[in-house]
Every structure is written in structure tokens, then in C-alpha cells.
N, C-alpha and C positions, 0 to 999 in steps of 0.2 A: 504494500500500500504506500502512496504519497501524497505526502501536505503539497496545496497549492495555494497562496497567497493568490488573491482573484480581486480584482474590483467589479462589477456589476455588468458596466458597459461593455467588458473583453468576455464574460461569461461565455457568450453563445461559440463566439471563434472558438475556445478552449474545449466545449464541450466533448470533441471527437481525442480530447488527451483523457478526459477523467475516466477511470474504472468505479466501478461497486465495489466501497468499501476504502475511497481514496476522500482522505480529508481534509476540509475545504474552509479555508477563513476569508468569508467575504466581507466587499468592504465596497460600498458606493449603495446608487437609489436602487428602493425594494418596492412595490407597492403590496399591501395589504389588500386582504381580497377572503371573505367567507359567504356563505350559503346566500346570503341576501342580496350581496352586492353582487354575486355571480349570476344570479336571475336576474338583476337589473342589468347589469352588463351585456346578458342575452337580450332580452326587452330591448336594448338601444340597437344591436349586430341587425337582431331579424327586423328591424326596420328603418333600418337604415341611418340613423341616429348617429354622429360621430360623435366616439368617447371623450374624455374630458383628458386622456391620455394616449400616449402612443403605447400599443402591444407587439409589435414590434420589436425583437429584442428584449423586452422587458421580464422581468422576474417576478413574481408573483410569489408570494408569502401567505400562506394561507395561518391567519392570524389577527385577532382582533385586540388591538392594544387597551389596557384601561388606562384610566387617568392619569394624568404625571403628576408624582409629587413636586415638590418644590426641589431644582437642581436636578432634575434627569427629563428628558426629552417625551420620556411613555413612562407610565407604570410595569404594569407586567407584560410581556409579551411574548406569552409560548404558545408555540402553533396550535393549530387544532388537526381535530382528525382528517388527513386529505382526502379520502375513499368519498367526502360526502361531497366532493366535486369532482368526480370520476365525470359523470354525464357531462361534464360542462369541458372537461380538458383538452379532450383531441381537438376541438376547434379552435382551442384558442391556443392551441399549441401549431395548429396546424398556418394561422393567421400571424405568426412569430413570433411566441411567447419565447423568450430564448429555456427556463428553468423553472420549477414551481417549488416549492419549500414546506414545509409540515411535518406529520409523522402518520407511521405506519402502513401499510401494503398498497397497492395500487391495483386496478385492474389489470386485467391483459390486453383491452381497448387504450388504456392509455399507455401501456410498457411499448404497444406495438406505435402511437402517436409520437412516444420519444424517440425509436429508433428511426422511424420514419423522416421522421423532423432533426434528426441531429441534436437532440435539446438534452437533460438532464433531469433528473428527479431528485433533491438534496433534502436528506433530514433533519431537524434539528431535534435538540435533547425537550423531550414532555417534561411538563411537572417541571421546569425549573425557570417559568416565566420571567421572573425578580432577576432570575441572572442574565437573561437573555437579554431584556431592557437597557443595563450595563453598555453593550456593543450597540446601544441605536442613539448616535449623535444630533438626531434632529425626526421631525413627526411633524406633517401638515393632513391636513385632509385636500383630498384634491376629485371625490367625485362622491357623491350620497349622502352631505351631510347629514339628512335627514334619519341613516340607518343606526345613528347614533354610533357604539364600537364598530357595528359592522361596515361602516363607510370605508370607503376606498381612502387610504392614507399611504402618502408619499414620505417613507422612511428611507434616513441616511445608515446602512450599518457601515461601523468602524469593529475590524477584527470578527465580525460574528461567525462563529463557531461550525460548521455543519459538518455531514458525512452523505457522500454519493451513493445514493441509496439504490438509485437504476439510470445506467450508463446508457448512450445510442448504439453499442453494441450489442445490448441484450442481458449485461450482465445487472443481478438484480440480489443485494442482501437478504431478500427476505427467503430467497429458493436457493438455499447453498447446499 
């Protein structure tokens, strides 16, 4: 296995270097993105509606931040479960999503969307939210205000932590 210091923007180029089980401290814009915001996201795609962001290369954190205290950018922010945006991924993977971010297994409609698309599937550590915060030097919201945590929020990570959980080769942690 190997670390890769990564910024956000180089992600997708890289993507065809990382393996399953190669880990990964990224560093530049993440957007936030859960159940709610990914139905609204669809709502805008199937009618034509342009985002209030480019998907294009972008990275996608499935992860809704709480409140920041006084002196850190978010409060807590550990992923959530990713399987509960299987439906939603090979399109927007297939539309440039460069990598999505979360935890725990994927389908085979999207294992087959990463390899397809060259992209990555990176996990981060559950249940350690408080730490995870730490590594996010800045938090705006930039599409849903109205989803409250679930809005689409444009995060800085500095050093955040992951593991290549399913590679565009095929190779995938959870089926070793």
C-alpha cells in the first residue's frame, strides 16, 4: 500500500495511480452532499436546471456537517452511510464526479460506474466526526440552504485522512 498527499483538483488525473487499500490525505474543495441534496441535485439534472456548482471533477463527501463551534470551520463531520446514494452515483459519476467519500460497501452498479469512469471511491474513519472537523479549514454552503445540515456545503480539507476503498481497476476493500 501507498500514502498519496493529493489536493482535490489533481484527484481525478491520479485516480488511475491509486489501488484499494492505498492511503490518501487530501487537501483542497470537497462538497458535501446526503440523501436530500442528492434528490434535489437530481430535480435540477432531469430538468435541466444548472447546478449552483460544477460536477465536473468534483468530489463529493457524503457528509452533513453540524454547527461550528467557536474556532473551527464545522463541528462534526463524519461521513455517512454511502450505499444510501448508490441510485444516485453512476450518473453523476458518469457526468465527472472525479471521487465520492463516506463509508462502507458500494454497489456493483457503482464499483462498475468507477471503473468505467476512471474515478475512485475513498473512505473515511465512522464514528470519529470531532476528528474529522480538525482537517476542514473553511465550510460555506453553496446550494440548499434551505436542507439545513443536508445542504450542499463547499469544504476546504487541509490533510484529511482517507483510504481507497475501490480503485478504477476493480480493486475493492470490502471483497478481499
Amino acid at each position: 500500500m501507498k500514502e498519496y498527499r493529493i489536493d482535490s483538483s489533481e484527484l481525478k488525473a491520479l485516480c488511475p495511480s491509486l489501488r484499494a487499500g492505498d492511503r490518501v490525505i487530501l487537501s483542497g474543495t470537497v462538497y458535501t452532499s446526503r440523501d436530500a441534496a442528492h434528490k434535489r441535485i437530481f430535480e435540477y439534472l432531469n430538468t435541466g436546471r444548472q447546478l449552483p456548482y460544477r460536477l465536473k471533477g468534483a468530489v463529493i463527501y457524503y457528509a452533513g456537517p453540524t454547527p461550528a463551534p467557536q474556532g473551527l470551520a464545522v463541528g462534526s463531520c463524519g461521513p455517512t452511510t454511502s450505499k444510501r446514494m448508490d441510485p444516485y452515483t453512476p450518473r453523476l459519476l458518469d457526468l465527472g464526479v472525479a471521487a465520492t467519500i463516506g463509508k462502507g460497501e458500494r454497489s456493483a452498479e457503482v464499483q462498475d460506474a468507477i471503473i468505467r469512469n476512471k474515478s475512485v471511491y475513498l473512505c473515511a474513519i465512522g464514528g470519529a466526526g470531532a476528528l474529522a472537523a480538525q482537517s476542514i479549514a473553511e465550510c460555506e454552503v453553496t446550494a440548499f440552504d434551505d436542507l439545513g445540515c443536508e445542504s450542499v456545503k463547499r469544504l476546504v480539507f487541509r490533510d484529511f485522512p482517507l483510504i481507497a476503498a475501490i480503485d478504477c481497476s476493480g480493486g475493492n476493500i470490502f471483497r478481499r
